[in-house]
C-alpha positions in Angstrom: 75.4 148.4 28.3 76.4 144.9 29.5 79.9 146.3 30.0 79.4 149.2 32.1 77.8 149.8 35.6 74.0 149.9 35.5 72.5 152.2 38.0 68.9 151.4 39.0 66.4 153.7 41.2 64.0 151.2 43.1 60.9 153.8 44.8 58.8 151.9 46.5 57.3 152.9 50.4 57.5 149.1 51.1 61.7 148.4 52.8 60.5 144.6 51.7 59.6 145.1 48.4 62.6 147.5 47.6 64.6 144.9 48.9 63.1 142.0 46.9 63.5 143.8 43.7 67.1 145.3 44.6 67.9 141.5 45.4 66.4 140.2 42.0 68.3 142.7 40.0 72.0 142.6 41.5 71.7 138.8 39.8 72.9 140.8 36.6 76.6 141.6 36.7 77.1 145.1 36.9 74.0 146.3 38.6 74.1 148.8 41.4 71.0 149.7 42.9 70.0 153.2 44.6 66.3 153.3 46.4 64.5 155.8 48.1 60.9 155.1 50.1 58.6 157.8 48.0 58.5 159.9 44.7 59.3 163.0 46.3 62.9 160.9 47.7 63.0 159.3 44.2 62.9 162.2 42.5 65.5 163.8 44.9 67.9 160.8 44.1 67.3 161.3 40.3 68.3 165.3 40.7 71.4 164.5 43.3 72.7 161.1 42.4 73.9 161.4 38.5 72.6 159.2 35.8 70.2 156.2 36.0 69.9 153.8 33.8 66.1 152.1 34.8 63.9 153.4 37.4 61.1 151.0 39.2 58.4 152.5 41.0 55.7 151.8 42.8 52.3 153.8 42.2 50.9 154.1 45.6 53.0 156.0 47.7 53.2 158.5 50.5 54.2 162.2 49.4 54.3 161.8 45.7 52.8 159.0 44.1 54.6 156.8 41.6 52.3 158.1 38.3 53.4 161.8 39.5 57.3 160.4 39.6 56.8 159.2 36.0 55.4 162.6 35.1 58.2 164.3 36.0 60.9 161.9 35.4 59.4 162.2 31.6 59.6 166.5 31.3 63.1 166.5 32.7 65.0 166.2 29.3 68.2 164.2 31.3 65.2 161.3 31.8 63.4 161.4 28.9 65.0 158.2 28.2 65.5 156.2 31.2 63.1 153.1 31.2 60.2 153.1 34.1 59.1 150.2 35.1 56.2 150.2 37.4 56.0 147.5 39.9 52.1 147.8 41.5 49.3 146.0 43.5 47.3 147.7 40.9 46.1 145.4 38.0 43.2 147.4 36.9 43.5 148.2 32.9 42.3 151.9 33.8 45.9 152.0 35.8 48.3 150.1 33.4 46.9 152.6 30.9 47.1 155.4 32.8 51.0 155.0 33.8 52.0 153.9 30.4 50.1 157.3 29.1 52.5 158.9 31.7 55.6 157.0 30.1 56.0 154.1 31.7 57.9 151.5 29.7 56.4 148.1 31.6 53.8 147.3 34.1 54.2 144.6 36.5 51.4 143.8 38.7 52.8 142.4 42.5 53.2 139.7 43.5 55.6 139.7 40.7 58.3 136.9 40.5 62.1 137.5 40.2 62.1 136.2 36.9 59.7 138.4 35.6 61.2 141.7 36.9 64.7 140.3 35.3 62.9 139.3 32.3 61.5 142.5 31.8 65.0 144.5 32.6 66.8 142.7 29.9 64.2 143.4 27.7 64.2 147.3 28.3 68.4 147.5 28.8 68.5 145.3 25.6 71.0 142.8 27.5 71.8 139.4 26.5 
């Protein structure tokens, strides 16, 4: 995947925190970034926009919440695949467990440090 685009989906209500994580991932050649402020937006840009390649959401969320987002991002067959990582303020076990139930593929409780959330891309996109 290293030599191709990578398109990521950042959903979070927070213009800040979409920003920090859309800043900490265009440090890997090739990443374009797409956000939207809610699930219900995120899961408009994941129906409109073509393919995604990772998706990082946030769990509390006006309109649709980011465990709902997961939900359907898993049952549309086109998605099945596409990593979820959940960037939260939540750190309670109860949660992590509950959105990796859902199909999340990582849980990252805020404040969360660039290096982790590039860490933790690489990891899931299997880049170098």
């Amino acid at each position: 995947m290293s030599e191709q685009q990578i398109r990521a989906l950042v959903v979070d209500d927070s213009q800040a925190m979409r920003r920090s994580i859309m800043y900490a991932l265009q440090r890997l050649t090739g990443v374009v970034c797409i956000e939207a402020e809610d699930g219900v937006a995120g899961l408009k840009m994941l129906t409109t926009q073509g393919r995604f390649d990772l998706v990082l959401t946030d769990i509390n969320m006006p309109l649709m919440d980011g465990l709902k987002l997961i939900s359907h991002i898993r049952k549309a067959p086109e998605h099945r695949g596409v990593p979820i990582i959940v960037v939260t303020t939540e750190g309670a076990e109860a949660d992590r467990a509950r959105a990796m139930a859902l199909g999340a593929s990582a849980y990252l409780v805020k404040p969360v440090q660039a290096r982790v959330v590039l860490e933790t891309v690489k990891e899931l996109l299997k880049l170098g």
